[in-house]
C-alpha positions as CSV (number, residue, x, y, z in Angstrom):
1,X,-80.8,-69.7,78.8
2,X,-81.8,-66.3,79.6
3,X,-84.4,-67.3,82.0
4,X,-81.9,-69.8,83.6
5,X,-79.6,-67.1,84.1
6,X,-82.5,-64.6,85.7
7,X,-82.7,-67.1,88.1
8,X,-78.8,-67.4,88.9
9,X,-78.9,-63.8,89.2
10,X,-81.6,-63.7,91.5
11,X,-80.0,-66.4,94.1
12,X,-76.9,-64.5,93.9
13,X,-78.4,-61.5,95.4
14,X,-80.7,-63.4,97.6
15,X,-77.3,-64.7,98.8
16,X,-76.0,-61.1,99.1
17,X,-78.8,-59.8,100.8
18,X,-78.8,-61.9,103.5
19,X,-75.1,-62.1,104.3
20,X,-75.1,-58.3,104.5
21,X,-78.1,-58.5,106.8
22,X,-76.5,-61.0,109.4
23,X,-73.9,-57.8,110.1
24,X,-76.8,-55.1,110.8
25,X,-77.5,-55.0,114.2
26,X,-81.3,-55.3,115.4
27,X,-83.7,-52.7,116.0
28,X,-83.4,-54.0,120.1
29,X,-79.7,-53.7,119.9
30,X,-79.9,-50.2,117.9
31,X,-82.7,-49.0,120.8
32,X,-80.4,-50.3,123.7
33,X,-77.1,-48.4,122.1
34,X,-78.9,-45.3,120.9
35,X,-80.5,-45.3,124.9
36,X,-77.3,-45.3,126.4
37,X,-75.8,-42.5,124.1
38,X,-78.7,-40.3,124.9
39,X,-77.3,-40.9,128.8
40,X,-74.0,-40.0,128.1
41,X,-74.8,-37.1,126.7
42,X,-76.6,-35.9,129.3
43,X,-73.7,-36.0,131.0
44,X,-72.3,-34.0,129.2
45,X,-74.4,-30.6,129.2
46,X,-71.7,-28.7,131.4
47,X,-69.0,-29.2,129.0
48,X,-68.0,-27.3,126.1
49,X,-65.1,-26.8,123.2
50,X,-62.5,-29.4,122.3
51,X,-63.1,-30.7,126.4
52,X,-66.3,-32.0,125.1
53,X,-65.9,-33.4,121.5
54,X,-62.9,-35.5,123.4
55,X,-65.5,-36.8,125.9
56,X,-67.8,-37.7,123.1
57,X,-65.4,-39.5,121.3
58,X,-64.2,-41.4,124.5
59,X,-68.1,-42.6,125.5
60,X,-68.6,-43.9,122.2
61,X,-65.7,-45.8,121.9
62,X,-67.1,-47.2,125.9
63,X,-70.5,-47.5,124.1
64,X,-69.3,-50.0,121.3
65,X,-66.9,-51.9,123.8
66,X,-69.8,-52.6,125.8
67,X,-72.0,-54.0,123.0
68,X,-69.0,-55.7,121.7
69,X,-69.3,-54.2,118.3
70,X,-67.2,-52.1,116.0
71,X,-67.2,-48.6,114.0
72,X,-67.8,-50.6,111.0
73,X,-70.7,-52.5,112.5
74,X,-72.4,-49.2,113.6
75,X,-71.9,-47.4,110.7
76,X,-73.2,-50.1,108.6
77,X,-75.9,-50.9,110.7
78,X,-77.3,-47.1,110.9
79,X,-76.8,-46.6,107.0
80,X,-79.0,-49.5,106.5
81,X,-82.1,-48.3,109.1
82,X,-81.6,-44.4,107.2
83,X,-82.4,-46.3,104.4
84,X,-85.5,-47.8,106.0
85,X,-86.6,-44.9,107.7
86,X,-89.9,-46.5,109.1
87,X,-88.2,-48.8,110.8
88,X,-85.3,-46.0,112.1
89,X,-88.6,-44.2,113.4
90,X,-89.9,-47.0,115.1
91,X,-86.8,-47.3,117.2
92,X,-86.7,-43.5,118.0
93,X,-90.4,-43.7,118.9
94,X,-89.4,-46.7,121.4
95,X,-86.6,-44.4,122.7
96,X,-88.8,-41.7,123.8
97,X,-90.9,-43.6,125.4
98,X,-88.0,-44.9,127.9
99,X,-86.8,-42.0,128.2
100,X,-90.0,-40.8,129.2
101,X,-90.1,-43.7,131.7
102,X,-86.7,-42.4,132.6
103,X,-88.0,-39.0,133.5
104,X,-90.5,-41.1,135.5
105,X,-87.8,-42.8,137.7
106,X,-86.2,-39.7,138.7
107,X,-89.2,-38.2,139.9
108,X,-90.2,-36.0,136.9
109,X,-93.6,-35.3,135.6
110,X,-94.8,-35.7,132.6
111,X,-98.2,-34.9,133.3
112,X,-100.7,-32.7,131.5
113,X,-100.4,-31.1,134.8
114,X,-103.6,-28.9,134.2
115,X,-103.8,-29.5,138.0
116,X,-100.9,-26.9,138.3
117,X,-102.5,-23.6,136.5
118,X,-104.7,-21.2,137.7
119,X,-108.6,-20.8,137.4
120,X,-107.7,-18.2,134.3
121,X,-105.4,-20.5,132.7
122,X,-105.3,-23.9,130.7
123,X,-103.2,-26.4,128.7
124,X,-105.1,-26.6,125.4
125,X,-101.9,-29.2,124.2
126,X,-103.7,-32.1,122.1
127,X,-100.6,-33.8,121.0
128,X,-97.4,-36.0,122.4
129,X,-96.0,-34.2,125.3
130,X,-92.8,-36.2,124.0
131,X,-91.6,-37.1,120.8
132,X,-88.4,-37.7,118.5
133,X,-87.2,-35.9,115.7
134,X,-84.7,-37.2,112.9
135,X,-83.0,-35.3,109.7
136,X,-84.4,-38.3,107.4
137,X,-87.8,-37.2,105.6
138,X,-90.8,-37.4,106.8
139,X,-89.7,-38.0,110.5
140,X,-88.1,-34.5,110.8
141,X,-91.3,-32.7,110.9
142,X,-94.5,-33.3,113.7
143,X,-97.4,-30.4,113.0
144,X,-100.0,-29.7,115.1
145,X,-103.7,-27.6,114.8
146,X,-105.7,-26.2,117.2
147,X,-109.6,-25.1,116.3
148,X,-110.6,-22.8,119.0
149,X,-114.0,-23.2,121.2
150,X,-115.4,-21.7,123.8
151,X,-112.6,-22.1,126.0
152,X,-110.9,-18.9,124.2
153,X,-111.6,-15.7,124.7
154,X,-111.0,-12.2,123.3
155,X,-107.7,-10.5,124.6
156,X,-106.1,-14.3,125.5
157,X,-102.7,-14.7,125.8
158,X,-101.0,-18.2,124.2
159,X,-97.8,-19.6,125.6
160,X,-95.5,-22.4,123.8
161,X,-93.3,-23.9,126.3
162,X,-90.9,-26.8,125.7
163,X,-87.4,-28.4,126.4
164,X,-84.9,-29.7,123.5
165,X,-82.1,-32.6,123.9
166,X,-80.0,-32.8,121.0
167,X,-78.6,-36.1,120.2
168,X,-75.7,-35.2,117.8
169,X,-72.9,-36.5,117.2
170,X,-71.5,-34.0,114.7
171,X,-72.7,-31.2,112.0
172,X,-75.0,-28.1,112.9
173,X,-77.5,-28.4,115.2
174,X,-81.7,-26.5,114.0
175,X,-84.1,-27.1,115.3
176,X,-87.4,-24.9,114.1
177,X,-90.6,-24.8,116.2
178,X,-93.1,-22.4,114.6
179,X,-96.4,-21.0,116.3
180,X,-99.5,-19.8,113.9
181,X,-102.5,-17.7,114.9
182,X,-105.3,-17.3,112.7
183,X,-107.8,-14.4,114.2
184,X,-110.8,-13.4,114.1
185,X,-110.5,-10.9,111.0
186,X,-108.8,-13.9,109.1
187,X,-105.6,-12.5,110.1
188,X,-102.4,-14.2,111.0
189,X,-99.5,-13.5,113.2
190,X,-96.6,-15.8,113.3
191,X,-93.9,-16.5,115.7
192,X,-90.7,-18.8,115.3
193,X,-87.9,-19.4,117.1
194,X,-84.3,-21.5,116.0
195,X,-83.0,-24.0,118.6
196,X,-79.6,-25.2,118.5
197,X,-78.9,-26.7,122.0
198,X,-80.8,-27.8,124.5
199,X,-83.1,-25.9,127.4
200,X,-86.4,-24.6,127.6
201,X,-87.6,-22.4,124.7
202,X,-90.9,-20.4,124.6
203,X,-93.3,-18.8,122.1
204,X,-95.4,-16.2,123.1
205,X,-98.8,-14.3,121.8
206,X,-101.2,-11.7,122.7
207,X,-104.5,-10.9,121.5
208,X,-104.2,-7.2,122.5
209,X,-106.2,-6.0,120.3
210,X,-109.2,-8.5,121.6
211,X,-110.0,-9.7,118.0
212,X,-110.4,-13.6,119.1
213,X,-108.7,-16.4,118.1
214,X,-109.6,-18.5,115.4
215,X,-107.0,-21.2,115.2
216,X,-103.9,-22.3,116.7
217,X,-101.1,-23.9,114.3
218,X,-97.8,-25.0,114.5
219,X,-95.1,-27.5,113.9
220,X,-91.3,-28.2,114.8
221,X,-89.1,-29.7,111.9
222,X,-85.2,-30.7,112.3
223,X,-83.4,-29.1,109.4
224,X,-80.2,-30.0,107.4
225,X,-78.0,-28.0,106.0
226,X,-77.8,-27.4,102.2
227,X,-73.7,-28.6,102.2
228,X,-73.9,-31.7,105.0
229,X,-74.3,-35.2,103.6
230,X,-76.0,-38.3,105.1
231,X,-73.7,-40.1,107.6
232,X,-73.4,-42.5,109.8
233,X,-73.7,-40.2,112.5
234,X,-76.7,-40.1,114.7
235,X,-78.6,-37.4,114.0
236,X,-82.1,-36.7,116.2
237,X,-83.6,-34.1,119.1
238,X,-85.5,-34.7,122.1
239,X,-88.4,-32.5,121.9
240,X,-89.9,-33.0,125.8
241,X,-92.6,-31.5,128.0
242,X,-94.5,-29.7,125.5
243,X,-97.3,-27.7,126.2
244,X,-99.7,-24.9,125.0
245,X,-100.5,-22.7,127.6
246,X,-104.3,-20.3,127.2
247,X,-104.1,-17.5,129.6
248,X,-107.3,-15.3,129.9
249,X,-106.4,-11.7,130.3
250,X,-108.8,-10.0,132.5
251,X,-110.8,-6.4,130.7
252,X,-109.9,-3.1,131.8
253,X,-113.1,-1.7,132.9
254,X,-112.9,2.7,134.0
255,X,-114.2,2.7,137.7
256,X,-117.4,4.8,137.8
257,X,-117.9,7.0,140.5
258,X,-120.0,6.1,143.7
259,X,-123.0,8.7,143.4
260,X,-122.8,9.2,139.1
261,X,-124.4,12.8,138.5
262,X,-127.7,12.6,136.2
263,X,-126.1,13.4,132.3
264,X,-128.0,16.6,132.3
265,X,-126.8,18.0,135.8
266,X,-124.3,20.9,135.6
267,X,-121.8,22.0,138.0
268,X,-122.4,24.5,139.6
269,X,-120.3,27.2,142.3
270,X,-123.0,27.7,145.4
271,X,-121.5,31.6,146.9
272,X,-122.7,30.1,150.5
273,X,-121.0,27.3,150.7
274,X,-117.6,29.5,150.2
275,X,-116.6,30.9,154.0
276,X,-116.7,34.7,154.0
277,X,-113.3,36.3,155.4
278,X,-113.1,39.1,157.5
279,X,-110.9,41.5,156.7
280,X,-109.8,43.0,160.5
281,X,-109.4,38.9,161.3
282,X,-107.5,38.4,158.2
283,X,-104.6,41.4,159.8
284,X,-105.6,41.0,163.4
285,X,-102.4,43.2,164.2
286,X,-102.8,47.8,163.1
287,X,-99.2,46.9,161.8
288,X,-100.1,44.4,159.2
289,X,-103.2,46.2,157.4
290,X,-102.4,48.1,154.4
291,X,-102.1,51.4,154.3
292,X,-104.8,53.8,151.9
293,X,-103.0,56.5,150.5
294,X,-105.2,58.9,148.6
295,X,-103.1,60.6,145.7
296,X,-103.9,64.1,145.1
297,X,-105.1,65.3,141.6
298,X,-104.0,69.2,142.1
299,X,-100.4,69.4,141.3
C-alpha cells in the first residue's frame, strides 16, 4: 500500500513539475528579452530622478508587449533560472557576447589593442575583456592573478582601466573591483574602488620606491545588501573593456659633468688669472678719487 502510494506521489509531482515548466520561458527567449532591456537602458544614461524610473517602467511594459508575455510570466520564469543559477549564467554569458558583437557593429574595439601603447607600455590583461556579473552566488564574483616575469620592472607603474553598465531594475547598485600587489619584500598594497553607475573607472599603482613587483591580484564581485531580498527583478552589470595597463617609468639618473675633475684634485684660486685694477683708471676724473686726510696726533 505504502509503496503504491510512493508511486502516486511521485506522478503527481512529475505532473506538477512539468505543468509549471510549460509557463517558464526558455533560455533563448530569456537571452532575446534580457538583450533588449540591456538596449533600452542604454537609452537611458542621460536621464535621471522620478523622469527615469517612469521611462523604465514604460520600456518594460514595451518589452513584455512585444514578447507577448506577462508580469507573471517574467517573474516566474526568472525565479525559476535564480534558482538554477548555471543555467541563469549561461544566458548572461550568451548576452555578453552579443553585446560584444554589438560593440562590434557600431564600430567599437574590443581589441587587446596592444597595437595602441607606447614602446614603454603594455596590456599584461590575461582574462575576458568582457564579462557578466549577477547578485546570485558564485556568478557575482570573477578573480584574476597575475605572476610577474621579465616584462616588469622596478619603479613600474600598473593601471586598471574599465567601463560598467548596470542592468538594474531596482535596489542599490555595488559594484567592487579590487587591485592587489604583492612586492618584492613580500609586501602588499591594496587599492579598491565602489562602482554604482556606469562609466570608466580606474585603479592606479606605483612602484616608487623601485622594490619590484611580485604579483598582480584582483577581482570584481557584485554585492547585495544585508536588508534586500531576492526578486524577480533583474539584477546584473556589464563589466566591459577591461584592461591592465604596465607602464615602465624611466630612472632618474644626476647628469655628470662633461670634463669630471680627478677625486683627488682640489680647487684652487690662480692670483693671475684675476685682472689687476688700476687705481687712476678705476677714478679716471681728480674729482672722484678719495681724498687722504692725515689726522694729527698733537692736540
Amino acid at each position: 500500500m505504502k509503496k503504491i502510494l510512493y508511486i502516486l506521489i511521485f506522478i503527481v509531482g512529475m505532473a506538477s513539475c512539468s505543468s509549471n515548466s510549460s509557463d517558464i520561458l526558455s533560455m533563448g527567449e530569456m537571452e532575446d528579452i534580457l538583450y533588449d532591456i540591456h538596449l533600452s537602458q542604454g537609452l537611458l544614461d542621460e536621464e535621471n530622478g522620478s523622469r527615469r524610473i517612469y521611462s523604465e517602467i514604460t520600456n518594460r511594459e514595451a518589452i513584455f508587449r512585444k514578447y507577448d508575455i506577462t508580469q507573471a510570466e517574467w517573474d516566474s520564469s526568472y525565479n525559476y533560472y535564480c534558482r538554477h543559477a548555471d543555467k541563469l549564467h549561461t544566458i548572461y554569458k550568451r548576452l555578453s557576447e552579443r553585446i560584444r558583437a554589438e560593440v562590434i557593429d557600431l564600430g567599437g574595439d574590443v581589441s587587446l589593442d596592444e597595437a595602441t601603447l607606447s614602446g614603454d607600455t603594455i596590456n599584461i590583461w590575461n582574462s575576458e575583456r568582457n564579462f557578466i556579473l549577477m547578485q546570485e552566488t558564485p556568478y557575482n564574483l570573477n578573480r584574476f592573478a597575475i605572476t610577474a616575469d621579465s616584462t616588469f620592472k622596478a619603479g613600474d607603474v600598473l593601471t586598471l582601466q574599465f567601463d560598467s553598465k548596470f542592468i538594474f531594475q531596482e535596489g542599490s547598485r555595488n559594484l567592487v573591483a579590487v587591485l592587489a600587489i604583492t612586492l618584492s619584500n613580500d609586501s602588499v598594497v591594496s587599492q579598491n574602488t565602489h562602482v554604482s553607475s556606469d562609466g570608466k573607472y580606474t585603479l592606479s599603482f606605483s612602484d616608487y620606491k623601485r622594490l619590484g613587483i611580485k604579483s598582480v591580484k584582483g577581482y570584481f564581485v557584485l554585492l547585495r545588501n544585508n536588508n534586500e531580498q531576492t526578486s524577480s527583478a533583474f539584477h546584473l552589470v556589464s563589466v566591459e573593456n577591461v584592461r591592465l595597463i604596465l607602464a615602465h617609468s624611466k630612472e632618474i639618473v644626476p647628469e655628470q659633468p662633461a670634463n669630471p675633475k680627478p677625486a683627488d684634485e682640489k680647487d684652487t684660486l690662480k692670483t693671475d688669472s684675476v685682472p689687476r685694477i688700476n687705481r687712476d683708471e678705476l677714478f679716471a676724473r681728480p674729482e672722484d678719487r678719495p681724498r687722504v686726510r692725515t689726522i694729527s696726533s698733537q692736540p
